[in-house]
N, C-alpha and C positions, 0 to 999 in steps of 0.2 A: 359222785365219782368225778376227777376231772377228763377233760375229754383230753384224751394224748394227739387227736387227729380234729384238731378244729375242720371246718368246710372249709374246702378253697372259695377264693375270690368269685371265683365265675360258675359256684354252685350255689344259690342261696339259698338258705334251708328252708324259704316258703315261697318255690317258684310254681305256682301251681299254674299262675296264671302268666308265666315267663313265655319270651318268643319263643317259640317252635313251629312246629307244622300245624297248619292252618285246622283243625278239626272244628266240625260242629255236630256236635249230638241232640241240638234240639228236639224232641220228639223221641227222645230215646230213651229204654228204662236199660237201667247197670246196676247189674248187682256184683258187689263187693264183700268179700267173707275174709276175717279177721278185720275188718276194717276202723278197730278202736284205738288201733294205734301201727306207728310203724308204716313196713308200705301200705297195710291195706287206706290207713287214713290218708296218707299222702296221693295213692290211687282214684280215693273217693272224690277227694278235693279236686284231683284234677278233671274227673269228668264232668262234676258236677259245672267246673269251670267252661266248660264247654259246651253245656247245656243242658249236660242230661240228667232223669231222673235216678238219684243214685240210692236203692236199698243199701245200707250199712249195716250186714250182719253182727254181728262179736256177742259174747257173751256180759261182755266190760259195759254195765249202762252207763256209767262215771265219765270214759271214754268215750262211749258215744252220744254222751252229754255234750263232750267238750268239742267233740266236733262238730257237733249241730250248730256250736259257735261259733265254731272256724268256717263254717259255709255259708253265714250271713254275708247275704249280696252278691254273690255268686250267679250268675245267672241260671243255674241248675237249681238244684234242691235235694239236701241229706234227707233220706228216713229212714231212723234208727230199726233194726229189726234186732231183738234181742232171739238169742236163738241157740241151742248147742247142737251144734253138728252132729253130734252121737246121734241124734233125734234125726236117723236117714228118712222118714216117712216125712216128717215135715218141712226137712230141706227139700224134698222132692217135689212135694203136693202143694206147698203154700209159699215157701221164701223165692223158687226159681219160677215158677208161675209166668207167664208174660216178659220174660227177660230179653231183653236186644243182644244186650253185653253181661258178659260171665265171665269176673274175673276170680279163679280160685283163690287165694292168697290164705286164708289160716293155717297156720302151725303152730306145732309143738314141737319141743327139742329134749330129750333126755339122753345124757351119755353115762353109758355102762359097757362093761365089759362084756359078751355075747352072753358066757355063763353064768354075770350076775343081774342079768336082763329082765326084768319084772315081768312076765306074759301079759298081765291087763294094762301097765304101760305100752307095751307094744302092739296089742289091739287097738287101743286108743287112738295113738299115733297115726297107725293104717287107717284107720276107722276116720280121722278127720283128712286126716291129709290124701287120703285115694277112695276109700268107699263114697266119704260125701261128695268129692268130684265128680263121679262118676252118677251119682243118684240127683247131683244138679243138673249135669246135661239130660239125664231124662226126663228132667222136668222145664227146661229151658228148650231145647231142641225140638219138641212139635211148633211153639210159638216163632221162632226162629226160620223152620222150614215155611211156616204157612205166610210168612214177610218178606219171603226170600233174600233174606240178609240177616248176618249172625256176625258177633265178635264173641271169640274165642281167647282167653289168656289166664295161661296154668303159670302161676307164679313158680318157679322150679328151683332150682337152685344148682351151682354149681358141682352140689352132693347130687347133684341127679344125674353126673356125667364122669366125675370121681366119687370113692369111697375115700370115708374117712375110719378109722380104729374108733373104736364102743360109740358108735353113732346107728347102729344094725338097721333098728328104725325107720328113722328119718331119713335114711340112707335109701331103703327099698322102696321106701314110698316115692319118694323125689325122682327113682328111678321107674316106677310103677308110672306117675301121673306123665312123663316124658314118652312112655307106650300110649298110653290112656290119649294124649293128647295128639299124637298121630294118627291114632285109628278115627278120633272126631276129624281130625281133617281130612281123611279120604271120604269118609258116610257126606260129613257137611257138603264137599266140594259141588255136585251139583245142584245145591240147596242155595248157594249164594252165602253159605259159612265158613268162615277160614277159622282154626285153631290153629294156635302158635303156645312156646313157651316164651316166657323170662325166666333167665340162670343166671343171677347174681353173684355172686362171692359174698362177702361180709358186709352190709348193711348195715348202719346206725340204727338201730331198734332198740327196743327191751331185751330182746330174747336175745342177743348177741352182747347187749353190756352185762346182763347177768353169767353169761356165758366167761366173759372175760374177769370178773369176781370170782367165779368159781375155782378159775383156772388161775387166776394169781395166788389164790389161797392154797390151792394143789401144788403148785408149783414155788412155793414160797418166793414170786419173782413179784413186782411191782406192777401194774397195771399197763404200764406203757411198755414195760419188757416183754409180757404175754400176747400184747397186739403185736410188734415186730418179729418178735422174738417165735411165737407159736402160731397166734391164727392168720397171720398174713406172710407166713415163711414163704409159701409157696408162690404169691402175688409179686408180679413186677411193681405195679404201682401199691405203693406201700400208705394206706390208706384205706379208709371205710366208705363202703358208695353211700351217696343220699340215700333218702327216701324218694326225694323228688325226682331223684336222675331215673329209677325204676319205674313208677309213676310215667313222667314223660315215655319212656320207651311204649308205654301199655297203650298210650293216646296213640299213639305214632301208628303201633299194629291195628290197633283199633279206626284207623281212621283213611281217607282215600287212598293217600300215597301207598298204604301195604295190602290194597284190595288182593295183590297178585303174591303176597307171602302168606303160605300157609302151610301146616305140616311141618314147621322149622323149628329152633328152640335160638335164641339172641340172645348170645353169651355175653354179661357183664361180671368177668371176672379179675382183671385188673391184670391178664395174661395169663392167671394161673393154669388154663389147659396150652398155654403155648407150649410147655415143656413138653 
């Protein structure tokens, strides 16, 4: 597919290891979920870049092949953990284990209409996107409390703050982990844990160019009509964020400058909630 929204100049699409705030995670384990592709690989890269040891959940070995490749020389280190989040007992007990940093970041996306809404679609959905967050911090947060110090970051999404039409799903969960990640930040707070969101808008991923296939076939409109034209109607800035631009935000909360932000959600939406 061609891309209708090249990068700007001063986003490079592999800033992982670009200026920003100074972090260092030496001695730190991060775990990262969806992280085969999209932000969560972009996420991983960058902690890794900063030293820390980064578990990369996903399902996609292919994917977490390729990014095993992408963090050669890194001063950190990827390990791939194959894993499917449905599996709440082993996201708990074994992937979240000894974690510093816990960054939610997998999803799903399915759009339907409410009453043509698949119910085990829709379990699913909740099931990766809010059950397994929730059954990570319980397996993250004894480790976390007994270090006295925790990073917290629920990848959320703009849908966590508007509703969209046959999104019911991905909708309530976004809305769901946005609760879920306030209540971690009052229990954390005098544990030395902050939990925060990222709320992006539309993101260069898979699941957002499949999304945009979908929807030009639906709409019998062209590719670069359905990005202007539908999914970025509501955005001032007419464009798709990095992967990298999310990413960095996640180092930023995660690291000295945001010791004092927590309980917050750091909206990258291109304006869309200014209306």
């Amino acid at each position: 597919m061609t891309d209708p929204t090249p990068a700007p100049p001063d986003v490079p699409l592999n800033a992982f290891a670009a200026a920003g705030p100074c972090v260092d995670f030496a001695g730190r384990t991060a775990l990262v979920t969806g992280a085969a592709s999209g932000i969560g690989a972009a996420c991983a890269l960058r902690l890794a870049a900063a030293g820390a040891t980064v578990r990369a959940l996903d399902l996609d070995t292919v994917g977490l092949d390729a990014l095993g490749r992408r963090a050669t020389g890194l001063p950190g280190r990827v390990e791939p953990v194959v894993l499917d989040l449905c599996d709440l007992d082993a996201a708990e007990h074994a992937a979240a284990a000894g974690t510093d940093i816990l960054v939610n970041n997998a999803g799903i996306q399915y759009v339907r209409p409410l009453e043509d809404f698949p119910p085990d679609v829709f379990h699913r959905i909740i099931t990766v996107m809010l059950q397994a967050p929730f059954r990570l911090l319980r397996g993250a947060l004894p480790h976390m409390y007994d270090r006295g110090w925790g990073r917290i970051v629920n990848i959320s999404s703009v849908h966590g703050l508007r509703a969209s039409a046959c999104k019911s799903a991905y909708v309530a969960a976004k809305h769901g982990l946005e609760g879920l990640s306030k209540t971690a930040a009052l229990e954390g707070a005098p544990h030395g844990v902050t939990s925060n969101c990222v709320s992006p808008g539309y993101v260069r991923t898979p699941l957002v160019e499949k999304q945009l296939a979908d929807q030009a076939t639906a709409h019998s409109l062209p590719v670069e009509r359905v990005l202007t034209e539908v999914l970025l109607a509501g955005q001032a800035l007419k464009r798709l964020i990095e992967p990298a631009e999310v990413a960095e935000a996640v180092a930023y909360l995660c690291g000295p400058h945001a010791s004092f932000i927590t309980g917050s959600t750091l909206t990258m939406d291109g304006g869309w909630t200014a209306r």
